[in-house]
C-alpha positions as CSV (number, residue, x, y, z in Angstrom):
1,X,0.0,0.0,0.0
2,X,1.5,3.5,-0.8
3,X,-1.1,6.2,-0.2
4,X,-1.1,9.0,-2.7
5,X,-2.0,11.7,-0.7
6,X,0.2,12.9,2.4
7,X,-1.0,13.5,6.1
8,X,0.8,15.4,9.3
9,X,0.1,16.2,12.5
10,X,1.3,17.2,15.8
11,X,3.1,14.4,17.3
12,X,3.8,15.8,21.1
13,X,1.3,16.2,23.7
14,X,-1.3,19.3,23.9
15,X,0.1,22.1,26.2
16,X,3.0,24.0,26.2
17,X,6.5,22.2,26.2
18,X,10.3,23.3,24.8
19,X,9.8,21.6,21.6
20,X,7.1,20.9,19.7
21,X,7.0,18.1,16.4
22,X,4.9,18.3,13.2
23,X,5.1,14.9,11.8
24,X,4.4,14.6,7.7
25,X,4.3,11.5,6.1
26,X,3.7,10.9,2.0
27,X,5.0,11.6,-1.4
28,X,5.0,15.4,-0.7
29,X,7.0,15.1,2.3
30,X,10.2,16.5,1.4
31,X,8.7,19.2,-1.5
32,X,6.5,20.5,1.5
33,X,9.2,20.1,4.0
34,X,11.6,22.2,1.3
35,X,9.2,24.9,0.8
36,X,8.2,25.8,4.3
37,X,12.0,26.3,5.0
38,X,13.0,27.6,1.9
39,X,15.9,25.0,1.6
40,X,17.4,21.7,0.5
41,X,16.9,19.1,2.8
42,X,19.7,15.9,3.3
43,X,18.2,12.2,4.1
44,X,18.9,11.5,7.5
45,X,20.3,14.5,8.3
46,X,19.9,16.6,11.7
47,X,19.6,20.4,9.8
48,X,18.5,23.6,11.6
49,X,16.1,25.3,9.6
50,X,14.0,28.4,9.6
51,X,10.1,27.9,9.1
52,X,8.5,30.5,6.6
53,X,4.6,31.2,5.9
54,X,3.2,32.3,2.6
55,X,5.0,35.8,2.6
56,X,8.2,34.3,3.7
57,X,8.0,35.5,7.3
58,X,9.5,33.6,9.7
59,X,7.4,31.9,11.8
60,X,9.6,29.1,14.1
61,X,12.9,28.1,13.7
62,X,14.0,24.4,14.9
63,X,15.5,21.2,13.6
64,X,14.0,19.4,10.4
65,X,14.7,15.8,9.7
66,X,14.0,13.8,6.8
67,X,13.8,10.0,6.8
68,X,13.2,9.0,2.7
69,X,11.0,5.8,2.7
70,X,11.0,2.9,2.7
71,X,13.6,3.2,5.5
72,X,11.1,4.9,7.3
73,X,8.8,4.4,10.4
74,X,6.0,4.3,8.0
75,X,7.8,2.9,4.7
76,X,7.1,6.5,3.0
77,X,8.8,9.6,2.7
78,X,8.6,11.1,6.8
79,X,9.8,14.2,7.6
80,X,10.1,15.8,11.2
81,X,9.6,19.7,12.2
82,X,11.0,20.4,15.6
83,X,10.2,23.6,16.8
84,X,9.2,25.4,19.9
85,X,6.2,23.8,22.2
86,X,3.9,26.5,22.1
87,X,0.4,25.2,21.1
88,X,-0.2,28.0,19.0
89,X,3.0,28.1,17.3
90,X,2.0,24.3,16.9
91,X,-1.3,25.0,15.0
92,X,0.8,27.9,13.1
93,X,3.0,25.5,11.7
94,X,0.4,23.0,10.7
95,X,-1.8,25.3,8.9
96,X,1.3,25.9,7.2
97,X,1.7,22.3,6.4
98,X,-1.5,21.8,5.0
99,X,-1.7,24.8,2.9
100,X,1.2,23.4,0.7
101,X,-0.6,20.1,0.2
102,X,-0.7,18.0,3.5
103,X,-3.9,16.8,5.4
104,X,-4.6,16.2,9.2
105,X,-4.0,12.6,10.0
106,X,-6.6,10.7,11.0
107,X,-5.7,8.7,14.9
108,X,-3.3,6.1,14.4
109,X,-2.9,6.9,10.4
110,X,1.1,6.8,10.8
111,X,0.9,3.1,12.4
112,X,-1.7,2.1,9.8
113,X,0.3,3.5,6.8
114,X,3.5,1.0,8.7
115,X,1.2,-1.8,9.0
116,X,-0.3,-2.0,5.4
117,X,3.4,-1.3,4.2
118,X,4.8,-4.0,6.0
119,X,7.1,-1.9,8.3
120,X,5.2,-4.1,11.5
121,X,3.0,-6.8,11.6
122,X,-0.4,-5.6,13.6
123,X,0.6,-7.0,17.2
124,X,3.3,-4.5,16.9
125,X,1.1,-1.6,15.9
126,X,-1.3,-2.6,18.9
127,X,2.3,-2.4,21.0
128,X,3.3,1.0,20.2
129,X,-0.4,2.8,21.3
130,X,0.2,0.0,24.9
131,X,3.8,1.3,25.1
132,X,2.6,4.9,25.5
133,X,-0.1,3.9,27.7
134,X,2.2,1.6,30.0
135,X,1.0,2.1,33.8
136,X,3.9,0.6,35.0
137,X,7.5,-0.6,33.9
138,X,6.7,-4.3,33.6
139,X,3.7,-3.5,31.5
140,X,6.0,-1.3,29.6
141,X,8.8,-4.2,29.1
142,X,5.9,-6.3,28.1
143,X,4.9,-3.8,25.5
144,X,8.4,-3.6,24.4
145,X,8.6,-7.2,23.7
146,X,5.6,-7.2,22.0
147,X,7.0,-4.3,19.6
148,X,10.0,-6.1,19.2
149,X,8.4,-8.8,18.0
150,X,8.2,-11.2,20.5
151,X,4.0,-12.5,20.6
152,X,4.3,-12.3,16.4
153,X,7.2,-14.7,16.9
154,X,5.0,-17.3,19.0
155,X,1.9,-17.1,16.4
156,X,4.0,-17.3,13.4
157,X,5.5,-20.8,14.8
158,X,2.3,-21.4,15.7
159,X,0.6,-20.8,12.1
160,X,3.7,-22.7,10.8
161,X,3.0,-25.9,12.3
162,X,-0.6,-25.9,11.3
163,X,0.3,-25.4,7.9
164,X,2.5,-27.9,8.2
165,X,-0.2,-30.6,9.4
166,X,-2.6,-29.0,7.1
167,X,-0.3,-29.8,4.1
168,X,0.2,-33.4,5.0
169,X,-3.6,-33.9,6.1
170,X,-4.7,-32.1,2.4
171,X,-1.8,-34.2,0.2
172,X,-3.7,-37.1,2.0
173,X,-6.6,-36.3,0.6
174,X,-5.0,-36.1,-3.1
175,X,-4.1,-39.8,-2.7
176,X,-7.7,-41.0,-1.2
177,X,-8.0,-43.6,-4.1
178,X,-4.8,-45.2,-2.7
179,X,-4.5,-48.5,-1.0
180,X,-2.0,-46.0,1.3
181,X,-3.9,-44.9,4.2
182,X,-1.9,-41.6,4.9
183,X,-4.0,-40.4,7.9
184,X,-3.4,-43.5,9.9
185,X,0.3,-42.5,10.1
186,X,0.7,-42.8,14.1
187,X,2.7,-39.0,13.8
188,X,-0.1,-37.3,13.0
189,X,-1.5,-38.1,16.4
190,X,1.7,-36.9,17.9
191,X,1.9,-33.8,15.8
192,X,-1.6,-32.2,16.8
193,X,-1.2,-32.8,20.4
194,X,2.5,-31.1,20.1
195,X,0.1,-28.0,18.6
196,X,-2.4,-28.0,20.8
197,X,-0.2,-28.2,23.8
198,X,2.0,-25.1,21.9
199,X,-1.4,-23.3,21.5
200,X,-2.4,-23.5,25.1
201,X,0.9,-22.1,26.0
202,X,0.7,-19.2,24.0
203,X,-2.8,-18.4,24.9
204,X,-1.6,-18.8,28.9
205,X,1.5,-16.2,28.1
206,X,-1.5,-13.7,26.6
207,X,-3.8,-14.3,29.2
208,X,-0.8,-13.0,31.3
209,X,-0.3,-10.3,29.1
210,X,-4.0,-9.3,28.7
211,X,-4.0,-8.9,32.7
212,X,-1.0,-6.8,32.4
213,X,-2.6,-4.7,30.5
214,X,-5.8,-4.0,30.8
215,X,-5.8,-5.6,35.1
216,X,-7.6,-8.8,36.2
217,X,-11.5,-7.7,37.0
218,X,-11.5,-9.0,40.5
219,X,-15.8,-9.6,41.9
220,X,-16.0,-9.3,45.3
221,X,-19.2,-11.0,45.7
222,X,-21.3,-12.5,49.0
223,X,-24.1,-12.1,51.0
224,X,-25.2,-8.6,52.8
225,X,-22.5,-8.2,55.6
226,X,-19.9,-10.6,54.8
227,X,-17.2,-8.3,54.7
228,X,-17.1,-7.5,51.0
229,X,-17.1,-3.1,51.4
230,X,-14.2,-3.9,54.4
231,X,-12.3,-6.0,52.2
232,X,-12.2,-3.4,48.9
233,X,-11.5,-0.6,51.5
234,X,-8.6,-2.0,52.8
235,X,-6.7,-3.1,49.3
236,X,-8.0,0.4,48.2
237,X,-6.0,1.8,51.6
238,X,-8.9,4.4,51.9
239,X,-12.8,4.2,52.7
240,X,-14.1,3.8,48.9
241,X,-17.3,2.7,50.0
242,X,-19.6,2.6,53.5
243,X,-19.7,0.0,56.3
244,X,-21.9,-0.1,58.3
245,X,-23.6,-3.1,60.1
246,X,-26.1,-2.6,58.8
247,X,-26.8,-5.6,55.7
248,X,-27.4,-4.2,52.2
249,X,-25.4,-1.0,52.5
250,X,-24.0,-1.3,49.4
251,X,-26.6,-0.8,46.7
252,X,-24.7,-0.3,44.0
253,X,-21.2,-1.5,42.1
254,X,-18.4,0.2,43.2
255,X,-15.2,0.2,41.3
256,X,-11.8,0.7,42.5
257,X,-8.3,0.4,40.4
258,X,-5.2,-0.6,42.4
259,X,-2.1,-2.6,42.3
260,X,-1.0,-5.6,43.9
261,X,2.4,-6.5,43.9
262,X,2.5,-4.5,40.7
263,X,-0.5,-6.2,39.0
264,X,-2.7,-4.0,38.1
265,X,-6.4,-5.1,39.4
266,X,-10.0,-3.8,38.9
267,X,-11.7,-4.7,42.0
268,X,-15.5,-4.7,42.0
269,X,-17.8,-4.1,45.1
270,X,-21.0,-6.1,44.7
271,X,-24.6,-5.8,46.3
272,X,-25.4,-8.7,48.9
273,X,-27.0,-11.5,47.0
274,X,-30.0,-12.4,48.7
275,X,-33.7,-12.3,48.4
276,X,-35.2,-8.8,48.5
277,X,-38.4,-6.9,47.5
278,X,-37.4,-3.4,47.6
279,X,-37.1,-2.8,43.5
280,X,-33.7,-0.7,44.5
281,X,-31.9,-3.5,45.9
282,X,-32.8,-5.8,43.3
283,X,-31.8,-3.6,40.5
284,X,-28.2,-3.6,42.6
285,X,-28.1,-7.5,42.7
286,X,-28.8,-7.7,39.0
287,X,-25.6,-5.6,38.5
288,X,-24.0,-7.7,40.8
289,X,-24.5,-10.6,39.0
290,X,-23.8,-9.1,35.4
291,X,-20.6,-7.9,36.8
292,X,-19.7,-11.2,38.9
293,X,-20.3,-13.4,35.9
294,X,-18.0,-11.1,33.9
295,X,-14.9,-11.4,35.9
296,X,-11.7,-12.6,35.3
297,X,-12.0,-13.7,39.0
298,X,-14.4,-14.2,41.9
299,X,-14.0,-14.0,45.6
300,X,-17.0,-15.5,47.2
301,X,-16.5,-14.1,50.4
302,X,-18.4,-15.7,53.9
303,X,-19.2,-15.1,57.3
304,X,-16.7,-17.1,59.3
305,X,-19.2,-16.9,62.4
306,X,-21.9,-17.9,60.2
307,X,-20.5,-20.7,58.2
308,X,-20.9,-22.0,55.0
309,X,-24.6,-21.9,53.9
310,X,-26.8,-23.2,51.3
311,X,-27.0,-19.6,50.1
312,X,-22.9,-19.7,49.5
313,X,-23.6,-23.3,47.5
314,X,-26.3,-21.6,45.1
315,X,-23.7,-18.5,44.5
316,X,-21.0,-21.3,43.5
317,X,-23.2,-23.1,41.2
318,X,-24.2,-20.0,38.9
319,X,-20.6,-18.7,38.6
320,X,-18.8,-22.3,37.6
321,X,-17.3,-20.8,34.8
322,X,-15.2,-18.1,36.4
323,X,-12.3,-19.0,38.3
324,X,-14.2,-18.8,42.6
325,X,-11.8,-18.7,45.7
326,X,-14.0,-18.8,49.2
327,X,-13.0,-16.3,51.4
328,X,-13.8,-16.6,55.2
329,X,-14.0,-13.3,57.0
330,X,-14.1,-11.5,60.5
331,X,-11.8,-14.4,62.2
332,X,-10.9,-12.0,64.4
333,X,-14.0,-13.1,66.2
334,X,-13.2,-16.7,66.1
335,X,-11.3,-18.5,68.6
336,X,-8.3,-20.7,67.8
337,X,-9.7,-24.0,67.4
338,X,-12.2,-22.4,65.6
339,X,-9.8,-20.5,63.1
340,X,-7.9,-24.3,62.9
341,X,-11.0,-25.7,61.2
342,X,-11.2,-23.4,58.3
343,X,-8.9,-25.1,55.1
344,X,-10.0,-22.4,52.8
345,X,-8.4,-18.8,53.2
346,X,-9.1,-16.7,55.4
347,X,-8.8,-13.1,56.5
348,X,-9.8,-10.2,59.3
349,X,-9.6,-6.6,57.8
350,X,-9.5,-5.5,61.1
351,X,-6.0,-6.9,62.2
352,X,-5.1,-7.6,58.5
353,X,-4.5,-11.5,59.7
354,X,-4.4,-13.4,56.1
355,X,-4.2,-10.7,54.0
356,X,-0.5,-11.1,52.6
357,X,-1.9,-14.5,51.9
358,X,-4.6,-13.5,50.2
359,X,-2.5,-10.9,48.0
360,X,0.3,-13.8,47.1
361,X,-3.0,-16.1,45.8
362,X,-4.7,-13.8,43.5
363,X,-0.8,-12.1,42.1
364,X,0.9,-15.6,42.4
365,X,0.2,-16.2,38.5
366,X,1.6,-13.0,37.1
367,X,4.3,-11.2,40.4
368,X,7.0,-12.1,38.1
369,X,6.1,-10.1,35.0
370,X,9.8,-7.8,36.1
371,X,11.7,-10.8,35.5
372,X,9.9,-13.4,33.3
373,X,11.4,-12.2,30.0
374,X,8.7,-13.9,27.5
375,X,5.8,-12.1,28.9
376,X,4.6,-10.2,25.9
377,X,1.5,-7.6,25.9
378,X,-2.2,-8.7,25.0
379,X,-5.4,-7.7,24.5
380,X,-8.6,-9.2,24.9
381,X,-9.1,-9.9,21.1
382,X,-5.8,-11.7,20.8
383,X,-6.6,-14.2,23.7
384,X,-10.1,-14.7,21.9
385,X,-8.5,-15.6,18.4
386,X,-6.1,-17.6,20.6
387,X,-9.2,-19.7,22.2
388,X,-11.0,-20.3,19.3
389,X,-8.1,-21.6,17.0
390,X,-7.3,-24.2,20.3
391,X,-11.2,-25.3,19.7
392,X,-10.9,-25.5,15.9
393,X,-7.1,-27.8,17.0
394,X,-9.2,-30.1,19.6
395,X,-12.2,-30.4,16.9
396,X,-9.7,-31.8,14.7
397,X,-8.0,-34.1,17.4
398,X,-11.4,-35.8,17.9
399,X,-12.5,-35.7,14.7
400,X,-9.0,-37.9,14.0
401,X,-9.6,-40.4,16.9
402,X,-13.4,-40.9,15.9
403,X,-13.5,-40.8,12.2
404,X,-10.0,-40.0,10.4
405,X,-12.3,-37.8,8.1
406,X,-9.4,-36.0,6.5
407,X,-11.9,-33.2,5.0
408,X,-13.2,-32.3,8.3
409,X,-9.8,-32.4,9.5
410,X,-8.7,-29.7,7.0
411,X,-11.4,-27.7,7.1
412,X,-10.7,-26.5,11.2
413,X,-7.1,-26.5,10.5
414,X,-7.9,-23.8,7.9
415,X,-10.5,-22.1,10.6
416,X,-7.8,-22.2,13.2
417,X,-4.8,-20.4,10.7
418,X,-7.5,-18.0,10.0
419,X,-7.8,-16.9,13.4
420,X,-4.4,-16.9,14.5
421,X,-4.0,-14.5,11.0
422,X,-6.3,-12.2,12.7
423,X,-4.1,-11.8,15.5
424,X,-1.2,-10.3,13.1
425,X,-3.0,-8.9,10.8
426,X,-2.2,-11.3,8.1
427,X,-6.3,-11.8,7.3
428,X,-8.0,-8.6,8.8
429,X,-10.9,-6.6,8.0
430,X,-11.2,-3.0,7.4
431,X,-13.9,-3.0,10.1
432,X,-11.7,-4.2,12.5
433,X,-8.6,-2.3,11.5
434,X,-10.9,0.7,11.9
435,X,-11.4,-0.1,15.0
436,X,-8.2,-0.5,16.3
437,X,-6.1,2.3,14.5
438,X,-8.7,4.9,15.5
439,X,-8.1,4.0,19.6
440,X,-4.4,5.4,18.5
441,X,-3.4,8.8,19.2
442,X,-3.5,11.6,16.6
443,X,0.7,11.8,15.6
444,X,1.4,8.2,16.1
């Protein structure tokens, strides 16, 4: 792809800063770059230039640099304008810009333009708008990784070896009339499992990666007066919500962003789940719910005086498919022997007794994101492409053990590449390239 028209835009932040950057990139590059400074410019040269409007009047000087494509960030002709911060000498300059030729960029346009010119694969596009966002410097070093390559790396092998299958299972197929029965090679076996155990660990690394970036949704869910306000105000370290003793104080969700041992977690306050006719407290235990079945995690939390009830048993059974640690609380009030009985964790939030346990548990998975040097960066659409190319693997490992069908076989292989494609960028819509160029800033 090689655009025909060229864009800029203001590539440092709004406000006012020592320098400020006009970024061009396009055919007309250099010719506009050349006319608003009244000079010849040198590839990959650092040249101090004046900046001139229509009636040659100065109206910044700075430093100009010229990067001639395709050894560029976008694989087209870039050139830089580095003059003062000011915003209004900014928009000055970009009026300028655009009066010689140039239009405004569109968010994310210089990316784009690198992606469809093959500069980066898409994963590394997604990296760069990550890296700037980075909360911390793990996530940052994840981000890093990711622009450097790292996650494409993984899916590539992992598109590589189901090709590879693929190939065999389709050449198969081409000899069908044979007395050779290719698909009862024994290997065959051996291969997809050797994917499909490949393909889990890749999907476990971007689950990792996903929580590093966007946080693990932690649910702190119960019934009324179990604890659940006491527990999010002490990992918030402030009162974020009302305690009272009082049950069904809490009403509504409450949302809180922290860290835990440098994982960044979403923890969400929950109505008590119980029984009620007043139509406000219902309409809080239907958000509840909604928000408890869409966590990454769940902590059922229970009355330690009271026990485990049948009321706890029902909560378990709706939420089997997300990941449910019990939680008792108030131990404080317990004595010894009784404290001794409980297996599951358990905490006071009033003398903080279990709570460093209850931190290692939920970070245990992902505390060594400083020092683990594969963990890439993820998002949520990566680990879904991820998940259903495993199913379209396992479809095809049953579909082997049950019927050999080598058709079948082929066709969720082919399902499965596609997916993993999607991940790159290798088969992509415009719909969803839209979507994700346009969360980019405007510059980048």
């Amino acid at each position: 792809m090689s655009p025909a028209d060229t864009i800029a835009a203001i590539a440092t932040p709004p406000g006012i800063g020592g320098v400020g950057i006009i970024r061009l990139s396009g055919p007309d590059s250099l010719d506009i770059a050349q006319k608003i400074t009244d000079s010849q410019l040198l590839a990959n040269k650092t040249l101090f230039r004046h900046f001139y409007d229509e009636n040659k009047q100065e109206l910044d000087h700075g430093i100009v640099l010229y990067f001639p494509g395709p050894r560029s960030f976008t694989g087209e002709e870039v050139i830089e304008l580095q003059g003062h911060g000011g915003p209004v000498l900014q928009e000055m300059l970009l009026s300028r810009v655009c009066e010689l030729g140039a239009r405004l960029a569109q968010a994310g346009e210089f990316s784009e333009r690198a992606f469809h010119n093959n500069k980066m694969d898409l994963t590394q596009a997604e990296a760069i708008a990550d890296l700037i966002e980075s909360g911390s410097q793990a996530a940052a070093r994840a981000a890093m990784r990711s622009l450097q390559g790292e996650f494409s790396r993984q899916v590539h092998r992992l598109v590589d070896d189901i090709i590879g299958i693929r190939s065999y299972v389709e050449a198969a197929l081409d000899f069908s009339e044979e007395e050779i029965d290719f698909l009862a090679d024994s290997d065959i076996q051996n291969r997809l499992n050797t994917i499909i155990a490949f393909n889990r660990q890749v999907l476990q690394q971007a689950e990792k990666g996903r929580v590093l970036n966007e946080g693990m949704t932690l649910a702190i869910a119960g019934q009324p007066n179990a604890g659940k306000s006491s527990l999010l105000n002490y990992l918030a370290g402030y009162d974020a919500a009302i305690v009272t003793d009082i049950a069904g104080t809490t009403r509504d969700v409450i949302r809180e962003h922290i860290a835990l041992k440098g994982v960044p977690v979403k923890i969400i306050d929950t109505a008590g789940l119980r029984e009620s006719n007043d139509p406000v407290e219902q309409e809080g235990i239907r958000r509840a719910w909604q928000e408890i079945e869409q966590a990454d995690r769940v902590l059922l939390l229970i009355d330690a005086v009271q026990g485990y009830t049948q009321q706890e048993k029902a909560i378990e059974q709706r939420v089997q498919h997300v990941p449910l640690t019990r939680l008792y609380t108030k131990v404080d009030l317990l004595e010894d022997s009784q404290k001794q009985a409980i297996t599951e964790f358990s905490i006071s939030t009033k003398t903080g007794e279990g709570m460093d346990a209850l931190i290692e548990e939920l970070t245990q998975n992902y505390s060594d994101y400083n020092h683990e040097q594969s963990t890439f960066i993820a998002r949520q659409r990566h680990v879904e492409s991820l998940k259903s190319a495993l199913q379209f693997l396992q479809n095809a490992a049953d579909i082997f053990e049950q019927t050999s069908s080598g058709e079948l076989m082929a066709e969720d292989f082919r399902l499965a590449q596609q997916q993993l494609n999607q991940i790159t960028g290798e088969f992509s819509t415009e719909d969803l390239l839209g979507k994700i160029f346009s969360s980019f800033c405007i510059g980048k």
